[in-house]
Structures are given as structure tokens and as C-alpha cells.
C-alpha positions in Angstrom: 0.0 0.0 0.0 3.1 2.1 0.9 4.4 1.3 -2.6 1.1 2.4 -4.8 0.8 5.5 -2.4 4.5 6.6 -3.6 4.2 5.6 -7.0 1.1 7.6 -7.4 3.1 10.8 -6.0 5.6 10.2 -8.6 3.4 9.7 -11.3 1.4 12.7 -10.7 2.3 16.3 -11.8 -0.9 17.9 -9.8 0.6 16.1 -6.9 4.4 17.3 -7.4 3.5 20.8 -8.8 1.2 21.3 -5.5 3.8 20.1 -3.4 6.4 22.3 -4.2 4.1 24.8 -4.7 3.1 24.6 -1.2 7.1 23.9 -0.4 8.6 26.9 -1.7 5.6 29.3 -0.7 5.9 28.2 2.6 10.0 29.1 2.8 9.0 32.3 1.5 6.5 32.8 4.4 9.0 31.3 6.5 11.2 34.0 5.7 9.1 36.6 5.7 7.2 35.8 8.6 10.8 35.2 10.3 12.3 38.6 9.5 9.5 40.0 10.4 8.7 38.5 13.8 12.4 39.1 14.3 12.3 43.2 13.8 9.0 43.0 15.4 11.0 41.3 18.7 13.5 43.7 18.9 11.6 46.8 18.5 9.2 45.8 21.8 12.7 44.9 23.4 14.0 48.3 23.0 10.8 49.5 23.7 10.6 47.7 26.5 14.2 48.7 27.8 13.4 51.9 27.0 10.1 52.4 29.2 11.4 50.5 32.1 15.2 52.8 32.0 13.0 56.2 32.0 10.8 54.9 34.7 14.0 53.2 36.9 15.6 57.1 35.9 12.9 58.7 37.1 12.4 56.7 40.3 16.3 56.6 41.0 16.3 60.9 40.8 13.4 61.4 42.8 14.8 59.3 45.4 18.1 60.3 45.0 16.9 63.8 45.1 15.5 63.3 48.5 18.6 61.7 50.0 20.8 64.4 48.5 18.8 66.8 50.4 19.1 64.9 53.6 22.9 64.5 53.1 23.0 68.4 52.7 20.7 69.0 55.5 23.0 67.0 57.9 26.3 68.8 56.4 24.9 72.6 56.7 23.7 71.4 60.3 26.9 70.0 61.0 28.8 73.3 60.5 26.2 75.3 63.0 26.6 72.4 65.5 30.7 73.1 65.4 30.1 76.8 66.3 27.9 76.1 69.5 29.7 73.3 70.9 29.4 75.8 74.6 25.3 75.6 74.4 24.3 71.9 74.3 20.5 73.0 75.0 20.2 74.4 71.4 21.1 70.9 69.9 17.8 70.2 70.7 16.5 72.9 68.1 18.8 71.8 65.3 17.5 68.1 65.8 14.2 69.7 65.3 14.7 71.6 62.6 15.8 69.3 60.3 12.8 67.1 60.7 10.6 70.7 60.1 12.8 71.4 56.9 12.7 67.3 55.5 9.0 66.3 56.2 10.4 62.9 54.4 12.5 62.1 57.6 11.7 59.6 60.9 14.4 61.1 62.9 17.4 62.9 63.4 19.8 62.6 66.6 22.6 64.6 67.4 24.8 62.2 69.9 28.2 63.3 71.9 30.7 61.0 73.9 30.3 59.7 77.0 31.1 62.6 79.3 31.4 65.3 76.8 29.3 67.7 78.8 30.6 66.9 82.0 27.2 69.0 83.7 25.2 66.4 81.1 26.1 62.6 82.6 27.1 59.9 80.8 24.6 60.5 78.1 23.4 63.1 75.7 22.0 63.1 72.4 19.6 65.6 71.3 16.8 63.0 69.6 13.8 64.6 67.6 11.1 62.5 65.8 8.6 62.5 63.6 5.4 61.2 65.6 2.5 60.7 63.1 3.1 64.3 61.8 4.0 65.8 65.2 7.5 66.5 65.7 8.9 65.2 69.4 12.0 65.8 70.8 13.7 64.1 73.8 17.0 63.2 75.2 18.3 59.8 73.8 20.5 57.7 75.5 20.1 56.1 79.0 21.2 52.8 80.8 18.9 50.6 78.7 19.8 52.3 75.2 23.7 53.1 75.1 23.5 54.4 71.8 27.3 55.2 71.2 27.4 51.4 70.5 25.4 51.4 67.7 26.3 50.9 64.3 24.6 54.1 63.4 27.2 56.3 66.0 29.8 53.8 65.2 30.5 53.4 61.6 31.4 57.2 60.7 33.4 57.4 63.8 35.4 54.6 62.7 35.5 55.2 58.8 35.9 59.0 59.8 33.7 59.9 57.0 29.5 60.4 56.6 28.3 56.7 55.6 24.4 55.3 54.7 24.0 52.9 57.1 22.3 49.1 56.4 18.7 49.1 57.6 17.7 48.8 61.4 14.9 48.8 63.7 14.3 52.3 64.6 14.3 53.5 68.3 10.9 54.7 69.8 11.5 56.8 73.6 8.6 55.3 74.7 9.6 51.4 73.6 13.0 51.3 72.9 12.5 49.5 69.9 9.3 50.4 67.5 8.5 47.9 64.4 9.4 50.3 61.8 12.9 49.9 59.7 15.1 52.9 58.9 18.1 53.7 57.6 20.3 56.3 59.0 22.7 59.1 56.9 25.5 59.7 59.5 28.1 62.6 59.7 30.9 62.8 62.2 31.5 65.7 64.4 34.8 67.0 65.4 35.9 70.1 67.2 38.5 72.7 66.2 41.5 70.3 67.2 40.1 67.9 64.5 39.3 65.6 67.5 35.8 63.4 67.1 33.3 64.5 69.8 29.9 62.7 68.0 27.2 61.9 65.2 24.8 63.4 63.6 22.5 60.3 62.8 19.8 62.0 60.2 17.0 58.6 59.7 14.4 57.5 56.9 11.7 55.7 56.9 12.5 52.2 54.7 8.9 51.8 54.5 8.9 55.3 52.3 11.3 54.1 50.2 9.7 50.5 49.5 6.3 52.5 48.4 8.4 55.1 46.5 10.1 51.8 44.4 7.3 49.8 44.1 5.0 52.0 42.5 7.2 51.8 39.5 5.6 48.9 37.3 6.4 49.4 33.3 4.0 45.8 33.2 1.4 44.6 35.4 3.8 41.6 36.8 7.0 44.0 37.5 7.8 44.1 40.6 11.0 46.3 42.1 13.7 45.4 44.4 16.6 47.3 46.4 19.9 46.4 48.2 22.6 47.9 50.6 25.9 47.9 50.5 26.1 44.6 51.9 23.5 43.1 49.4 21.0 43.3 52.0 17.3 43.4 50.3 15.6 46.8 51.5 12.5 46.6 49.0 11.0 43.5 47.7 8.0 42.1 47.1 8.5 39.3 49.5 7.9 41.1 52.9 9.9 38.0 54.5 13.2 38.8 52.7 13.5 42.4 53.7 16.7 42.9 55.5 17.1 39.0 56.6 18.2 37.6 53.5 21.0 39.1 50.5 21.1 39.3 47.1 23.3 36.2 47.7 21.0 33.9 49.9 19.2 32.1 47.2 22.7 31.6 44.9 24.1 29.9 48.4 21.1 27.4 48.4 21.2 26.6 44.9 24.1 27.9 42.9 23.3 31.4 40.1 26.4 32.6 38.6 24.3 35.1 36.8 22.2 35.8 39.8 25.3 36.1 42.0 27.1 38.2 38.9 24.1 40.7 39.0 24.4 40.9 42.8 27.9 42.2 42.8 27.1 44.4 39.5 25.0 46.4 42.0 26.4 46.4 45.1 29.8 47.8 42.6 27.3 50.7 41.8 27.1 50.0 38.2 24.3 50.5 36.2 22.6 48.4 33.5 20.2 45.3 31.9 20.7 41.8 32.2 18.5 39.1 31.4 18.2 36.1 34.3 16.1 33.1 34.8 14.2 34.1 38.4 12.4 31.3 40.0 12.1 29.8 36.3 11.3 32.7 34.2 13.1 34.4 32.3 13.3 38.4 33.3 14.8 41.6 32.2 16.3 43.0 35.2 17.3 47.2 35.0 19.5 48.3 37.6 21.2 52.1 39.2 23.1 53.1 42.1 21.0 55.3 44.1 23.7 58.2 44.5 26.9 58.1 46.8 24.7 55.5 49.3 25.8 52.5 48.2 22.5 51.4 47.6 21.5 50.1 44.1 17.3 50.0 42.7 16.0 47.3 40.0 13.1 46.5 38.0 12.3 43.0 37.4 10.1 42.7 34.1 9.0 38.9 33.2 10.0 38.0 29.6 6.0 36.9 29.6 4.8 40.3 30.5 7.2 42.1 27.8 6.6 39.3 24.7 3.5 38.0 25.8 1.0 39.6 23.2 3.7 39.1 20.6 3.8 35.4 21.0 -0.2 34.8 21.4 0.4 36.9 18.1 3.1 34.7 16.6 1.2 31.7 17.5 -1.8 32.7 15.7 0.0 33.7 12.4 2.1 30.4 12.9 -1.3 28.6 12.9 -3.4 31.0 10.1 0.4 30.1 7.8 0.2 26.5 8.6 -3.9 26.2 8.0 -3.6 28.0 4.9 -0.3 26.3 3.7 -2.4 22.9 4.2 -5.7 24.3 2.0 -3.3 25.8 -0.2 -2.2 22.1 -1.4 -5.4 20.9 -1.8 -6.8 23.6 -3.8 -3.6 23.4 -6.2 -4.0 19.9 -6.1 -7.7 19.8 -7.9 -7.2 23.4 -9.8 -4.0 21.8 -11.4 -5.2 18.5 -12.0 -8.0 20.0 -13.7 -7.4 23.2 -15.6 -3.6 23.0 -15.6 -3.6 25.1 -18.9 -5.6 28.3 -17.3 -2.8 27.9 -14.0 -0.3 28.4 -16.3 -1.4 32.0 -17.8 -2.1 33.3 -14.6 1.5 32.6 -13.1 2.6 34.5 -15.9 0.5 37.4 -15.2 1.3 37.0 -11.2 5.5 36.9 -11.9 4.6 40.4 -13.8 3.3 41.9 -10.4 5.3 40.1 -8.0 8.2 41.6 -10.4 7.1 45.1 -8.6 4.9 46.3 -12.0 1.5 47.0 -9.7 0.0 48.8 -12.9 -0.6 45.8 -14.6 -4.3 44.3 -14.1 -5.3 40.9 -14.3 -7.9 40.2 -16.7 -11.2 39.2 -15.5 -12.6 36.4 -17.9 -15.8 35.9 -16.1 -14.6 32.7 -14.1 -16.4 32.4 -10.6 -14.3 29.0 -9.8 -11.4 28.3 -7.8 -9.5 30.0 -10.7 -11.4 33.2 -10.6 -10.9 33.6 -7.0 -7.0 33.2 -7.5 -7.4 36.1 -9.8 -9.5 37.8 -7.4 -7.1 37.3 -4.2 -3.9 38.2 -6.4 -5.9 40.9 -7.1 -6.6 42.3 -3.6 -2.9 41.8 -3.1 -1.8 43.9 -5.9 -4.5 46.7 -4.2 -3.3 45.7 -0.6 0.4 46.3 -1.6 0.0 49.6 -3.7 -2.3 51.0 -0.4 0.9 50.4 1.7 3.3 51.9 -0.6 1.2 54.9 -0.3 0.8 54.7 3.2 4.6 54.3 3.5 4.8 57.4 1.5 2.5 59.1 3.7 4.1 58.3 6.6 7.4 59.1 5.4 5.9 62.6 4.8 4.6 63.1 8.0 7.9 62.0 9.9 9.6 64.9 7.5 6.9 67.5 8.4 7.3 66.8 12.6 10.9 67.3 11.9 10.1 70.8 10.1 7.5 71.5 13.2 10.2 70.1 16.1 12.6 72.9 14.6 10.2 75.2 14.7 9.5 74.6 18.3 13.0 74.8 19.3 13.4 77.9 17.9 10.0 79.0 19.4 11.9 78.0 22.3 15.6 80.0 22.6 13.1 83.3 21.6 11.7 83.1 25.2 15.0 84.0 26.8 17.1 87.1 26.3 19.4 86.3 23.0 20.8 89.7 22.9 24.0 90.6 24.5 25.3 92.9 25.4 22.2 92.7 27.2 22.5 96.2 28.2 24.3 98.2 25.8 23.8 101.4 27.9 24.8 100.3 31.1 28.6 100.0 31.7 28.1 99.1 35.4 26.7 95.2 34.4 28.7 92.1 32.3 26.4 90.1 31.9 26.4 86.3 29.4 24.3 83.2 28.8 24.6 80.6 26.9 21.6 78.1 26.5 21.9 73.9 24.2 19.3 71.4 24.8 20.5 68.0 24.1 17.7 67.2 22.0 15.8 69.3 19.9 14.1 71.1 22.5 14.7 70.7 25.8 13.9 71.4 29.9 16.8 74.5 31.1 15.9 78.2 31.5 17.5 81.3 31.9 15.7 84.8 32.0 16.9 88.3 33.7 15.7 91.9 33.7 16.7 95.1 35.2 13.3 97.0 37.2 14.4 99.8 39.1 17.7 99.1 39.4 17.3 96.1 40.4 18.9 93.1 38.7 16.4 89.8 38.2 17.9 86.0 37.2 17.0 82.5 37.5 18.7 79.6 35.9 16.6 76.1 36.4 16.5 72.6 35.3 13.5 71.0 34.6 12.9 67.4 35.0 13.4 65.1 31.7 14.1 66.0 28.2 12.0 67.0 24.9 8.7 68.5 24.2 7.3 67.9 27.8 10.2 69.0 29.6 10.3 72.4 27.1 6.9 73.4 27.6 7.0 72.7 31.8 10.1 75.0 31.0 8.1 77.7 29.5 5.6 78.2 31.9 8.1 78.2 34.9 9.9 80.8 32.8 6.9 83.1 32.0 5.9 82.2 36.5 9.2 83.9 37.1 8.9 86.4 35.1 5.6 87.3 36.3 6.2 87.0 39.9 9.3 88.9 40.0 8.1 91.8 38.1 6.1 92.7 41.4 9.0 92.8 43.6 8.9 89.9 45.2 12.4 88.2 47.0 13.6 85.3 46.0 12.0 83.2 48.2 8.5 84.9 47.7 9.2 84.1 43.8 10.3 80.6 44.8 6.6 80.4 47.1 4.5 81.6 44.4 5.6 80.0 41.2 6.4 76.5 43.1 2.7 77.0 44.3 1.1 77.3 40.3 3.5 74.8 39.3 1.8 72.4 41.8 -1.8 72.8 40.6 -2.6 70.7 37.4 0.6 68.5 37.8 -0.1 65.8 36.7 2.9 64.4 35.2 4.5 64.9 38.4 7.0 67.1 36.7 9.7 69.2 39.1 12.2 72.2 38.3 15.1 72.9 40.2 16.3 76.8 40.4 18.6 79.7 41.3 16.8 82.8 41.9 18.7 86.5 42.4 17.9 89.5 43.1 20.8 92.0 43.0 20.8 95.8 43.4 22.9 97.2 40.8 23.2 100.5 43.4 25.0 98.9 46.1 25.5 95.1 45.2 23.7 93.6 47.6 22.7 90.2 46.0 19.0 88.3 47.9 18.8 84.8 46.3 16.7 81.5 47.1 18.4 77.6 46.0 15.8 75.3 45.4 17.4 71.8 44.8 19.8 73.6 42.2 23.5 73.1 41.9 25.4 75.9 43.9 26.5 78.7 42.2 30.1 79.6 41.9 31.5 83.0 43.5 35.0 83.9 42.9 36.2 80.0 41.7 34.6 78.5 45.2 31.4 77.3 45.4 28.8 79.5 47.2 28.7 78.1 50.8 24.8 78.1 51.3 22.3 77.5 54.9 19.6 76.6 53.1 18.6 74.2 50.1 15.1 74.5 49.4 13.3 71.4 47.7 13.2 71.8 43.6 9.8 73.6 42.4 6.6 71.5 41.7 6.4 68.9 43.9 4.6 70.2 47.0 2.1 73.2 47.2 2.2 74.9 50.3 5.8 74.6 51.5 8.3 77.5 52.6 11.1 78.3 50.7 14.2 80.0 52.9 16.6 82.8 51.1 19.7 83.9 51.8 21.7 86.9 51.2 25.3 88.6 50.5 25.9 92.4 51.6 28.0 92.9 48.1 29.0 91.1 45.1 30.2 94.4 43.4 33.1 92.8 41.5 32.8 89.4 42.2 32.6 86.9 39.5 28.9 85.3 39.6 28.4 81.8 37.3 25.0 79.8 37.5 25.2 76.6 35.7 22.9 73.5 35.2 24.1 69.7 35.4 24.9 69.4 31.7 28.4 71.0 32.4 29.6 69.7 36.0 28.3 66.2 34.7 29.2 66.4 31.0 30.3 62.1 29.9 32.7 61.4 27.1 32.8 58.3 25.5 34.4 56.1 28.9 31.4 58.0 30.6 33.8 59.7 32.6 32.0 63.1 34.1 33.7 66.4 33.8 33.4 66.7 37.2 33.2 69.4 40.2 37.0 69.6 40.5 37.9 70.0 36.8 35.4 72.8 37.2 36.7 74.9 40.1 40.1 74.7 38.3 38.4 76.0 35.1 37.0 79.0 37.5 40.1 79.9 38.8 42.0 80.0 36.0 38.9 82.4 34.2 39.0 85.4 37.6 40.1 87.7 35.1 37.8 87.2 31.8 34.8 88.6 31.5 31.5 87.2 31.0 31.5 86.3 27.3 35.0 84.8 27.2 33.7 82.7 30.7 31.2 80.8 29.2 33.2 80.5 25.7 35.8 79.0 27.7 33.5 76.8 29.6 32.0 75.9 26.3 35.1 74.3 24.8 36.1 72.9 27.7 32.9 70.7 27.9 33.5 70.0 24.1 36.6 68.9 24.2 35.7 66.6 27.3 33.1 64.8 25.2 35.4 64.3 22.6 32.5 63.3 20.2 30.2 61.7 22.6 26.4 62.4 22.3 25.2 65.2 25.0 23.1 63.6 27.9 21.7 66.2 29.2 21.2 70.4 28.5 23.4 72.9 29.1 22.9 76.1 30.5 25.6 78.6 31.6 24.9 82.5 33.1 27.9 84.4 33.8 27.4 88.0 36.0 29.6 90.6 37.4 28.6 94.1 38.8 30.5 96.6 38.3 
């Protein structure tokens, strides 16, 4: 039976004609179907990579952010804590006022030696805490809590520098111990001789950042995760890891290399993707450093979650090909056997269009059989193919015309801040320069000044992101400042205002970090207002500042502290955003804070122009071809 079934195949033509009919259109879908399933694949993986990065960017600067202000907030306190070393009462007020100033914070504690006031006992440590919104402060240490043995007093003392410390149970006044988990920035204290007399212990809530971390979820199955130093979990979704098991622990029990790989990755402070199997899936894992804490975030996104429409997709064309591949042979089967002669003509005709000739029509002759609706279907796939070519024509044009429009913006743009310069060709008592290049087309940094009155108005700010959302969040903070300041407000009565409109509508949760001056031309006196922007640069030093207000937009309702200098008459002024202090080349090597000062000292004695043409180069020839990360704004000023 075997025999007869083979001879039959060789002895029929509709048989081998169907056959390789089916053969050779089936390695053609193959192909197709291959290539494009394998574009397809990589664009939702870069996709993918892309949407989870921005997300794990966002999340690490928002957090980073907030524990940049704590590490500032202990360091300015630190320095007032050194100059009233004779009144141990008024620790109690700086412990408080740093929980005021950082509503983000559990605690802060301000702890001496044994003995160091000798009218003070054994123990004293000025402890404030946040108490379900009411601040509390008390005095710390006693028999049953000897706190200089902590790891929170110890570590800076030994490592004689500020440290993060690993997560611990926090300490309640009323129960020792409470249930909630902190971690502690810690910054020691010495006197004049250099000799260490304490810690300044400055404590957040773990639980704030576990909820800050988790909420980012690029898919529905995503889950985040975050270690210490030590590879201790701080934020995962399995409550019963958190803080008693590493990075490591599972890699012990049954041996990872990748998962143990990945571990040390982060706790190096490296950022980046990798792809691991995790309790037998395969997932995309992003990973940061969270700043100078030693503390790295990442996203876990299942390979299900990312691919998982695309392979229910795949599935179903695999199945539609393999269906239609199957009726395919039959029908070429009984239209060859029967009406070879008619086949033949019409694969002539269907070479022309396949051949790229779509003018060419195939002729109807009236045929309503298996035949016809070959003619009919080759047909709709002549029409089918000449409606894409068009639509690949009109998409082509619409990706030129948003390039014409995105120009247009940008320019629309750099015409809302002064371009002119001098900017006051009849004044000889100002020099005055900016320089404004978004990385992309358009992008998030502002600059704007005025003269009303003899007074001398000027931000320089940073908004959050890049592109069109980040330019138009730029625009309005720029036309707020403008707008505020023209009635005369300080700077911190600007910052108040405009950080209070920003806040209403926000729902992109967008933020703006900003310099704001006010100097009289008359007698120099400058009044200005840091919110969560870098410090200025006075004379080649970094301006030394009290206060650092949060960045504008994220919380209506807040104060905003400024600060003032008698007279910057002659003093070399520069206000710069992070595209130059943090400027990568190609090794992703930043320009750095130190390469800057030296820039600064060496430019005392240019004026304002030459400064940021200087500054300009320099940054240029740092990248040494590498693609700008981020904007760059620089403002120059001296009064003469």
C-alpha cells in the first residue's frame, strides 16, 4: 500500500506541482514571517528597555533627590553644630529643625561622647522624631539604650567619613524598639582640634522608600527590588526577605552565577540590563546606584509580560500560515489537475506583479471557480500592496513635516530667553552672558533676567526630563518667574509663588530645580533662594549656602528660605545647570566638580563672554565626540 501511495506521488504532476508549490511558498513565508517577527521582537525589546530605564531614571532621581537633600541637610547642620559646641541646649533645636525642613524624615539625633558635657552625665544626644506628623523631641541615650554602641554612632566614627547605614529597627522613647525599619545618613562631628566628639545620625523611613520603588511597574507583573551595601534586600516584594536575606542567599542554596554576577554588579554601583532566569522565568532585570549610598534599585520585568502579546500573536500567524499552507495544497492539487492550462497563464500574469509592475491588471474572464478567485485574491494583493506603498509614503511625509515642526519649536523656544547681548548696551556698570543647548531638539533649562528699578532679576533652572514635555514645563516656569518677580517679590517669595502654580494641574509629576537672584545694581547687595539647584560659583569657590530649598513642583504649600550677600560688586557670579559639571565622554567619565573649580580659577580675570566661551570648549573637548546627555545652561554675571 506504501508502494502504490509513492508511485502515485511520482506519477502525478498535480501532486508534485502542488507540493512544491506549497514547499517553496511556505520558505518564503517562512522567511518573511521570520524577519518580520524578528524586527518586530527587537523593537518591543527596545521598547521595553526603553520604558522601564526612563521609569527606573525617574524613580532613582526622585529618590536620589530626596537623600541628597538629607545629606546636605546633615552637612549645613553639621557646621552650626561646630560653632555652638558651649550651648548643648540648642542641639535640641537643630535636631528639630531638620525634621521641620525634611518632612520625608523619621528622625534625626545629634549624639556626643560619653562625658562630653561633664554637667550632662554619661549620656546626651539631642533625639527629635517625627510622631505621626507631630514633631517630638527628647533626650536619647540612657542605661537601657547606650547608643554610642550602635552601628549608626559607630561606623562614621570609625570610617571617619559620613556613611548610609544598612537598615535597622528604629528606636521609639517610649519602647525602645518600634517595628518600623530605617536607615540612617551619619556625619561625624569633630571640634577645632580635629578631635571626634559625636554623630549626627539623620533617619528614613524604609517603608517610604519600599512604596516610592514599588509603584514603579512598566507591566502589570513588575515588581522592584533594592539592596545595601552589603546586598541586604531593602525593597522586595517578599515582605519576608526584607533585611534578613542578600542578594546572595538564594545563589548559596542553589548555585546562580548570573544571579550572583548581577548581585555584585550592584552592590559595585554599576548601572545596566541583564537578562536572568528568576524562579524559572526568564526576566529583564534594570539596575542604578542610588547616588553616593551605596544602595543600588531594579526592575524586574518577566520576559512573559514584555513578549506575551507578541507570542499569542506569533502563535496565531504560525497557525493561520500552517492552516492556509495545508488548503493551499489541496486547492492546487484539484485546480492543477483540472485546468492545468488556465494555471499556467495566470502565473505568468502573477511573476509580472510580483516583479514590482502593480500597474498591470489581471484580466477578469468571467470565471467564478477556484481559478477566478485566485485572480481575485492576487488581485486584492496587488491593491493591498499599492495601499501600503502609499501609506509608507504618507508616513514618510509626516515623519519629514514633525521634523520641520520640532525645529520650529526649538526655535519657538531659545526666543523666550534674552538672546541679545550685550544685554544692556547702555549700562557699563553690568557684564552680563548666557549661553543656553538642549540635548535634543528642545529641551527642559531656562534662563531669563531683567533690570526693574535698578534692580537686577535672574534665575537659571532645570527642569525634570528631556523633549517636548520637559520644554513646555520649562516655558511656563519661565513666563511664572517672570511674572512673579516683576512685582517685587524676594527670591524666596518668587520661589513660594511659582512652586505654588506649578503644583496645581501637575499631573505628570513634573519638578524644576532653580537659582533665583535679586541684586541691586546701586550697592550690590545680592538676595537669592536655592531650590534643589547646583550651587553657584562666587570667585572659583562654590557658594557656601544655609539653606537648600526642595526643587519647584512637587509640594504646594511649602516655605522656601533665602539667603543673602551684603555685596558682590566685583565678584565673578556663574550659574550653571548639570549638563556641564556632569558632562560624559565616551568612557562615561563626568567632567566633574574639581575639573570645574580649576576651570574657574583660572577664568577670575575674563569677563562674562569669554567665561562661558571658555566653559563651552572645555565641555566640548571633554566629550570628545560623545552624544550630549543632558542640557546645558551657563549664566555668567559681574557688577561693576
Amino acid at each position: 500500500m506504501k508502494k502504490q501511495s509513492l508511485s502515485f506521488t511520482k506519477r502525478s504532476l498535480a501532486t508534485k506541482l502542488s507540493l512544491i508549490i506549497v514547499f517553496f511558498t511556505a520558505i518564503i513565508l517562512i522567511a518573511a514571517l521570520g524577519y518580520l517577527f524578528g524586527v518586530s521582537r527587537q523593537a518591543i525589546r527596545k521598547e521595553a528597555i526603553d520604558r522601564a530605564t526612563e521609569q527606573l531614571e525617574n524613580t532613582t532621581l526622585r529618590v536620589t533627590a530626596i537623600l541628597g537633600q538629607v545629606e546636605v541637610a546633615a552637612n549645613n547642620t553639621a557646621w552650626l553644630i561646630n560653632r555652638h559646641l558651649d550651648t548643648p541646649d540648642i542641639m535640641f533645636e537643630y535636631s528639630r529643625r531638620i525634621l521641620e525642613n525634611n518632612p520625608e524624615l523619621n528622625g534625626c539625633s545629634i549624639a556626643f561622647e560619653p562625658y562630653y558635657f561633664p554637667g550632662r552625665g554619661r549620656y546626651f544626644s539631642a533625639y527629635s522624631y517625627n510622631d505621626n506628623g507631630v514633631i517630638k523631641t527628647t533626650q536619647e541615650g540612657n542605661d537601657h539604650y547606650e547608643y554610642f554602641y550602635w552601628d549608626w554612632y559607630q561606623l562614621c566614627k570609625l570610617l571617619d567619613r559620613p556613611v548610609w547605614t544598612e537598615p535597622f529597627m528604629d528606636y521609639n522613647p517610649d519602647d525602645i524598639y518600634s517595628k518600623d525599619m530605617i536607615a540612617s545618613y551619619c556625619q561625624p562631628l569633630k571640634d577645632k582640634e580635629g578631635q571626634y566628639i559625636g554623630t549626627l545620625s539623620v533617619d528614613i523611613s524604609l517603608e517610604w522608600l519600599s512604596k516610592t520603588i514599588s509603584a514603579v511597574k512598566p507591566y502589570p507583573n513588575s515588581y522592584s527590588i533594592m539592596i545595601g551595601q552589603g546586598g541586604t534586600y531593602f525593597v522586595h516584594p517578599d515582605s519576608t526577605k526584607l533585611v534578613y536575606q542578600t542578594i546572595f542567599t538564594e545563589s548559596m542554596e542553589h548555585p546562580d552565577t548570573a544571579m550572583s554576577n548581577l548581585g555584585h554588579a550592584m552592590q559595585r554601583g554599576e548601572e545596566g540590563m541583564r537578562q536572568l532566569n528568576l524562579n524559572g522565568e526568564d526576566c529583564y532585570v534594570f539596575y542604578k546606584p542610588l547616588g553616593t549610598t551605596g544602595w543600588s534599585v531594579a526592575i524586574v520585568c518577566p520576559e512573559s509580560d514584555i513578549f506575551g502579546s507578541f507570542n499569542r500573536l506569533r502563535r496565531a500567524v504560525t497557525g493561520a500560515v500552517i492552516t492556509g499552507l495545508i488548503l493551499l495544497m489541496l486547492v492546487c492539487f484539484q485546480i492543477i489537475r483540472r485546468e492545468l492550462r488556465p494555471l499556467t497563464r495566470l502565473a505568468r500574469q502573477a511573476e509580472t506583479i510580483s516583479s514590482g509592475d502593480f500597474s498591470m491588471t489581471l484580466p477578469d474572464d468571467g470565471r467564478r471557480d477556484e481559478v477566478g478567485q485566485l485572480r481575485q485574491s492576487f488581485s486584492e494583493m496587488q491593491q493591498s500592496l499599492v495601499n501600503y506603498i502609499e501609506e509608507l509614503k504618507s508616513t514618510t511625509a509626516q515623519k519629514a513635516s514633525i521634523e520641520r515642526e520640532l525645529k520650529v519649536a526649538s526655535d519657538i523656544q531659545m526666543s523666550m530667553v534674552p538672546r541679545m547681548f550685550p544685554p544692556f548696551p547702555n549700562r557699563n556698570d553690568i557684564d552680563l552672558y548666557a549661553s543656553m543647548t538642549p540635548a535634543k531638539e528642545v529641551g527642559g533649562d531656562l534662563y531669563d533676567f531683567f533690570i526693574q528699578e535698578e534692580i537686577l532679576y535672574f534665575c537659571v533652572g532645570d527642569v525634570s526630563g528631556k523633549g517636548i514635555p520637559a520644554s513646555l514645563f520649562m516655558a511656563v516656569t519661565r513666563n511664572l518667574f517672570r511674572i512673579v518677580a516683576q512685582q517685587g517679590y524676594s527670591p524666596a517669595e518668587i520661589a513660594t509663588q511659582v512652586n505654588d502654580n506649578l503644583c496645581r494641574d501637575n499631573d505628570q509629576g513634573m519638578f524644576v530645580t532653580m537659582f533665583i537672584g535679586k541684586a541691586d545694581l546701586r550697592t550690590g547687595h545680592l538676595d537669592y533662594c536655592n531650590c534643589g539647584h547646583n550651587a553657584p560659583i562666587l570667585n572659583g569657590q562654590f557658594l557656601k549656602m544655609q539653606y537648600t530649598n526642595r526643587a519647584l513642583g512637587f509640594l504646594e504649600g511649602i516655605p522656601f528660605y533665602g539667603e543673602s550677600i551684603d555685596n558682590i560688586k566685583g565678584e565673578q557670579v556663574l550659574l550653571y545647570t548639570d549638563g556641564l559639571n556632569e558632562a560624559e565622554n565616551p568612557k562615561q567619565e563626568l567632567l566633574g566638580n574639581e575639573r570645574l573649580i580649576e576651570l574657574m580659577q583660572d577664568a577670575k580675570d575674563l569677563d562674562a563672554q569669554q567665561v562661558i566661551d571658555m566653559l563651552l570648549a572645555a565641555v566640548e573637548t571633554h566629550r570628545a565626540g560623545a552624544i550630549p546627555s543632558d542640557d546645558l545652561t551657563l549664566l555668567c554675571l559681574r557688577i561693576m
